[in-house]
C-alpha positions as CSV (number, residue, x, y, z in Angstrom):
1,X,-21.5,-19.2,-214.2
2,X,-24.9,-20.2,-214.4
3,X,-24.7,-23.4,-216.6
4,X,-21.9,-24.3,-214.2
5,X,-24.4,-23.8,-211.2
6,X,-26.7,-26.1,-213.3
7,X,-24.2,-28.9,-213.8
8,X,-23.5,-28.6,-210.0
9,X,-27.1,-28.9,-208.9
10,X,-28.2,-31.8,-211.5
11,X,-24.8,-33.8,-210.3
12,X,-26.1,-33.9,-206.7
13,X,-29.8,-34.3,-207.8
14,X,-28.7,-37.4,-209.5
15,X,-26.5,-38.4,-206.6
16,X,-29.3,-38.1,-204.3
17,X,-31.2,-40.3,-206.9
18,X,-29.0,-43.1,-207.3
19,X,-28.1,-43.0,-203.2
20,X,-24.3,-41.9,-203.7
21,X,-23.1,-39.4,-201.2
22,X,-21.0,-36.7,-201.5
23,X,-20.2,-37.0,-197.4
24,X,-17.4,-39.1,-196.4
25,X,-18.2,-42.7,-196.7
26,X,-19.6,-44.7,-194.0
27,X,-19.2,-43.0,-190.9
28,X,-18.8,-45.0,-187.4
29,X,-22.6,-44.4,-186.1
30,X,-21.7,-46.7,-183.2
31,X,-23.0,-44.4,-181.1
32,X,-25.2,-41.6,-181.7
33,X,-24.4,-38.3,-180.8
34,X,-26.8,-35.8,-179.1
35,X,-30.5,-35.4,-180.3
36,X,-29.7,-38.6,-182.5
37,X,-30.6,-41.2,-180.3
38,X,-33.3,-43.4,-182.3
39,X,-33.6,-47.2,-183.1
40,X,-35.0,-49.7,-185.2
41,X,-36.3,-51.4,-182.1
42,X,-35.7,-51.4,-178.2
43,X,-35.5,-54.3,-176.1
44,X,-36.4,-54.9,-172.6
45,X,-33.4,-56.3,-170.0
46,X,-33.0,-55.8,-166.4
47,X,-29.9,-54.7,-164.9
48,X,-27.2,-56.9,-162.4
49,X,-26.4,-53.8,-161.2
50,X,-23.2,-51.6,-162.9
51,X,-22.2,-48.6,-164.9
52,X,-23.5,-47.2,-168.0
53,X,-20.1,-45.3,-169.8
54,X,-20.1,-43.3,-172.6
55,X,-18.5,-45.7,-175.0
56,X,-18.2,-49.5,-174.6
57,X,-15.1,-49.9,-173.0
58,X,-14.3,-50.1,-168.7
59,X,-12.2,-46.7,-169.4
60,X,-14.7,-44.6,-170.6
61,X,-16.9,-41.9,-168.1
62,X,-19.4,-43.1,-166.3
63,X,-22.9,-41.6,-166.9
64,X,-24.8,-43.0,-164.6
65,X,-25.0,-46.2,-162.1
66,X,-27.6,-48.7,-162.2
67,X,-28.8,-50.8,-159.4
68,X,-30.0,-54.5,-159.3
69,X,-33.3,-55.0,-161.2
70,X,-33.9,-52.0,-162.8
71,X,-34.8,-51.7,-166.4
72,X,-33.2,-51.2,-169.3
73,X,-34.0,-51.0,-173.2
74,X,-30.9,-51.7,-175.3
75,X,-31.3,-51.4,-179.0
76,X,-27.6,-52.9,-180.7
77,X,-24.7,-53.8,-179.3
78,X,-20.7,-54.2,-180.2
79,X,-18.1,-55.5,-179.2
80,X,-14.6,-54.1,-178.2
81,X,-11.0,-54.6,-178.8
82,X,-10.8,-56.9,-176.0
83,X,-13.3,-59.5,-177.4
84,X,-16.2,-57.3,-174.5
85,X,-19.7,-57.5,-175.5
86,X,-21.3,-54.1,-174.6
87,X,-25.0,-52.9,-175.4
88,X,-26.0,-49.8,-176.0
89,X,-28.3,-48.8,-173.3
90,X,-31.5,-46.0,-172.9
91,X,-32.3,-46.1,-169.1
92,X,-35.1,-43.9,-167.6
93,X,-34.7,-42.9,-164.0
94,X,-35.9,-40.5,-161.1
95,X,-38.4,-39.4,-159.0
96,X,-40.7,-36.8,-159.6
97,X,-38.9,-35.2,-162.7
98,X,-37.9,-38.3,-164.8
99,X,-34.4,-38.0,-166.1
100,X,-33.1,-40.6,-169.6
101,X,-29.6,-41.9,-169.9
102,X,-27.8,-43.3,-172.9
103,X,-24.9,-45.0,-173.1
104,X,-23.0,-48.4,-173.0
105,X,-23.4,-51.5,-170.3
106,X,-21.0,-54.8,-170.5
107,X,-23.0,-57.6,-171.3
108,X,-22.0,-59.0,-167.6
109,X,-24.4,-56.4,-166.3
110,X,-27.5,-56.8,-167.6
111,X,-30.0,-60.2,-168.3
112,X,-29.3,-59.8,-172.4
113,X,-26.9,-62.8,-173.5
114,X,-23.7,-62.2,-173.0
């Protein structure tokens, strides 16, 4: 049992080493999930007024509205099965107790190229 324990533990050390996963392969990280929001970078847009949703499609929740000129700091973007550009979306708002939003805007909404 014990040099089977041993095997197990040097195959995943070595996995580790070499970068191979024993997790399913490439998950869709289109959008992160909660306490996983983090980017490379953020960039600075304003918004044309519109909703953020929850994923990038116009049938998905709304999380929150946004109102003409207001900024927003998108860090990727996709697009979906209708050809849509939508960019994911962090948008700090409120008065007095500052709330932050994530989600997805269409491309239509915002200053970012579209």
């Amino acid at each position: 049992m014990r040099i089977r324990r041993a095997l197990a533990v040097a195959a995943v050390a070595a996995a580790l080493a070499t970068g191979i996963s024993a997790g399913p392969a490439a998950a869709d990280r289109s959008s992160p999930g909660p306490g996983e929001v983090s980017a490379a970078a953020w960039y600075r847009t304003t918004s044309l007024g519109g909703p953020i949703r929850e994923c990038y499609a116009a049938s998905c929740d709304v999380v929150v509205s946004t109102y003409s000129g207001e900024t927003l700091d998108w860090s990727h973007n996709a697009y979906n099965d209708h050809g849509n550009r939508w960019y994911y979306v962090r948008y700090s708002f409120g008065n007095g107790t500052p709330k932050t939003a994530y989600g997805w805007i269409y491309c239509g909404n915002v200053t970012a190229p579209c």
